[in-house]
C-alpha positions as a printed Julia matrix, in Angstrom:
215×3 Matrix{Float64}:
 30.32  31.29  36.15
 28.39  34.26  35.79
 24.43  34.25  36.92
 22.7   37.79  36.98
 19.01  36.96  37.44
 18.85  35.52  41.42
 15.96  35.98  44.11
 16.79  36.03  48.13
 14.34  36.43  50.91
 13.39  40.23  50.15
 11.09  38.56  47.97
 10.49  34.98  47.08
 13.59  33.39  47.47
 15.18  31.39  50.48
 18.07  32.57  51.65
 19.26  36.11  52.87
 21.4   37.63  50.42
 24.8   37.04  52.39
 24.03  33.31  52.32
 22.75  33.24  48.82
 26.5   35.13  47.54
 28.39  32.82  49.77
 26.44  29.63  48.34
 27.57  31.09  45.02
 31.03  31.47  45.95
 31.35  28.29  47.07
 30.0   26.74  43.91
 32.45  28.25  42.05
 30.6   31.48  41.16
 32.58  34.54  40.14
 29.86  36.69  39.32
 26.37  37.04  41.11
 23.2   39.54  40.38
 20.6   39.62  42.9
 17.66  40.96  41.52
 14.39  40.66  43.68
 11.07  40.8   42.41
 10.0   44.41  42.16
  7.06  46.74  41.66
  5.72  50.06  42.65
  5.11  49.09  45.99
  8.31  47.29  47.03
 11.6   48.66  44.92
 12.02  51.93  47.58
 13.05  49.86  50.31
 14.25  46.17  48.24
 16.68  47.74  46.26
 18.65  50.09  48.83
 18.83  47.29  51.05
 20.17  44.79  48.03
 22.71  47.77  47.38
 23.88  48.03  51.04
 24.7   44.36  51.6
 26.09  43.85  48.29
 28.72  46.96  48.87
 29.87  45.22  52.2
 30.19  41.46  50.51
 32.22  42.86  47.85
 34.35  44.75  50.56
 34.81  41.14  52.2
 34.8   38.36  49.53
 36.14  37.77  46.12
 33.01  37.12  44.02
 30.97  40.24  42.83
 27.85  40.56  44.21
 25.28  42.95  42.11
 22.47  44.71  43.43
 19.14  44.53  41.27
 15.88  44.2   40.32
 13.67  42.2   38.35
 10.59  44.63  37.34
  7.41  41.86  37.54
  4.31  41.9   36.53
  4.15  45.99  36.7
  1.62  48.01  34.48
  3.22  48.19  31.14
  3.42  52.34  31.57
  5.07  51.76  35.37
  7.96  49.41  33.48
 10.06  52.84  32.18
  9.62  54.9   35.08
 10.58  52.1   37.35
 13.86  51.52  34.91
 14.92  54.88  36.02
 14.63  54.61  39.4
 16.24  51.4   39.7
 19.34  53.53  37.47
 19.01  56.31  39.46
 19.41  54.49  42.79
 22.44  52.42  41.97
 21.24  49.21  40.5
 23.95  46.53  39.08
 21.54  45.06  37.02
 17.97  45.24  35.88
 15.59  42.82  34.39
 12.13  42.68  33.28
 10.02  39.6   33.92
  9.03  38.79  30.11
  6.33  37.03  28.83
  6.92  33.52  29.83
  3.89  31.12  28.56
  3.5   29.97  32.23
  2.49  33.18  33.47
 -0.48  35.67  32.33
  2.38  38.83  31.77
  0.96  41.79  30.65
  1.25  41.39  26.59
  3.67  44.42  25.47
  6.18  43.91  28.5
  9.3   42.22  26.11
  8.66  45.43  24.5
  8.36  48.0   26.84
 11.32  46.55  28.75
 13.46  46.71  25.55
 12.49  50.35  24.58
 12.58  51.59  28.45
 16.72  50.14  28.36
 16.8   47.08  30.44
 19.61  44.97  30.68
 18.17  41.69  30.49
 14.41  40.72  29.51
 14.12  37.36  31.63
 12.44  34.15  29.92
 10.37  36.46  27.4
  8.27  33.81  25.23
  7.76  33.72  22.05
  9.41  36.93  21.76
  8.4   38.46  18.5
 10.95  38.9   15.71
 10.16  42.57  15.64
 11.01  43.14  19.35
 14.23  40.98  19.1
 15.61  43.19  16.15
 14.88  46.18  18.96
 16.4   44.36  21.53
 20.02  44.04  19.46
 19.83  47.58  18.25
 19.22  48.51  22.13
 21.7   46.3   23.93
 19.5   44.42  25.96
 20.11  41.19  26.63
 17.51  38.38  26.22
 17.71  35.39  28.62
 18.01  31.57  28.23
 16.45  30.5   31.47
 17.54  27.0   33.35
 14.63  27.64  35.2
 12.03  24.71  34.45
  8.83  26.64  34.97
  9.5   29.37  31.95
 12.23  27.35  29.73
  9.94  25.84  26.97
 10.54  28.79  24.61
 14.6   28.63  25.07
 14.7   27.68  21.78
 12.66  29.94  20.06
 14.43  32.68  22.19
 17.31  31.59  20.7
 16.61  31.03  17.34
 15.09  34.58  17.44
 18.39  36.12  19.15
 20.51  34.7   16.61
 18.74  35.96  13.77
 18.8   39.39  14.66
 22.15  39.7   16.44
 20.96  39.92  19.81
 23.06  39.36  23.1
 21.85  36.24  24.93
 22.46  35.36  28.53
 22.41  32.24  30.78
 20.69  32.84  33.76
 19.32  29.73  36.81
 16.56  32.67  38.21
 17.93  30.64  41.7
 15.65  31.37  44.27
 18.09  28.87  46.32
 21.54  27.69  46.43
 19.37  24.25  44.91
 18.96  26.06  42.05
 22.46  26.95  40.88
 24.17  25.1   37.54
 27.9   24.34  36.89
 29.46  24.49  33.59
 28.0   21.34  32.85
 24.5   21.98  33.12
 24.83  25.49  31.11
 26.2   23.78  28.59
 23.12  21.04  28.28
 20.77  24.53  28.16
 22.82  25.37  25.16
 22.73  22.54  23.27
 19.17  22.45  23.84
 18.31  25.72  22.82
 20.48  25.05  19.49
 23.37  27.48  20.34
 27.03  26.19  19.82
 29.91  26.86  18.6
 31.21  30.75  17.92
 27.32  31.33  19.21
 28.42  30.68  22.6
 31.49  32.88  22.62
 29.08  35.67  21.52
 26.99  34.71  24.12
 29.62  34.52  26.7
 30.94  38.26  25.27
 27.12  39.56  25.8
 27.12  38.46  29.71
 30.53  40.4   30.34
 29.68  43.7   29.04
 26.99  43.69  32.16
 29.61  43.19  34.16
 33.2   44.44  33.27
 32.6   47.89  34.46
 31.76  47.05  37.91
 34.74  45.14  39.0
């Protein structure tokens, strides 16, 4: 199993980050991004710290542990700049917070995450059509979220990702071990969201590229 959009104390989530990779481990986890909420006025000291623990749990332990962010609710002309800081500084992964209907985002963000070179642009909507097309020809990743709060557009996300050749990406957005999913559950977000068959080996192809080059 591979889950790249997490949350851990050093913002809203439960657990410290060394129980939170360990949880995963244990539930059969190989791959694990931990990518706190993040603005302007957090990501100096969040991130370094997410990179520090992560480099001494992968010195330890067999599952990978990546050090990220997930950009939220940020101005929409903060989103690049803060893209590049989070690259500069040695970030695993990065994710916007899209426009989920259960939150007032910023309209614009799917977009200025794609065109600023995110990897992943986390439950974004109703993504339009437009910004999917951008999103394939950019690489970035748009998520299928088991997370109850922002998953009523799954399958528009994925209708949209399929027509324009997009990379999607399973993600729990666990902010506890309570929140993880086995195969079994991934597989019922799926079939929700209308993706099957070769889909999901593209699907399964988009998540590795994130991840290959760090082990």
């Amino acid at each position: 199993m591979i889950d790249l959009h997490t949350h851990t104390l050093l913002s809203d989530g439960e657990l410290l980050p060394s129980e939170m990779v360990r949880r995963a481990e244990v539930a059969g986890y190989e791959v694990i991004g931990l990518t706190d909420h993040v603005d302007a006025s957090n990501i100096g000291y969040v991130l370094p710290a997410l990179v520090r623990v992560c480099e001494k749990l992968n010195s330890h332990w067999d599952i990978l542990a990546l050090p990220g962010v997930e950009i939220t609710h940020a101005p929409l002309e903060e989103i690049a700049p803060l893209i590049r800081y989070a690259r500069k500084n040695a970030a695993g992964v990065i994710i916007v917070h899209g426009e989920t209907d259960s939150e007032p985002v910023i309209p614009g963000t799917n977009r200025a995450g794609i065109e600023a070179g995110a990897d992943i642009i986390a439950h974004p909507g109703f993504i339009r059509i437009e910004d999917a097309f951008l999103a394939a020809k950019r690489n970035v990743l748009l998520e299928l979220t088991a997370r109850k709060s922002h998953s009523s557009a799954n399958g528009h996300v994925a209708k949209a990702a399929m027509k324009t050749g997009c990379g999607l990406i399973v993600n729990t957005d666990a902010h506890s071990h309570r929140d993880f999913m086995d195969e079994a559950a991934r597989a019922r977000i799926l079939r929700s969201a209308g993706v099957k068959g070769r889909n999901i080996a593209g699907l399964n192809r988009a998540g590795m590229r994130l991840t290959s080059k760090k082990r």
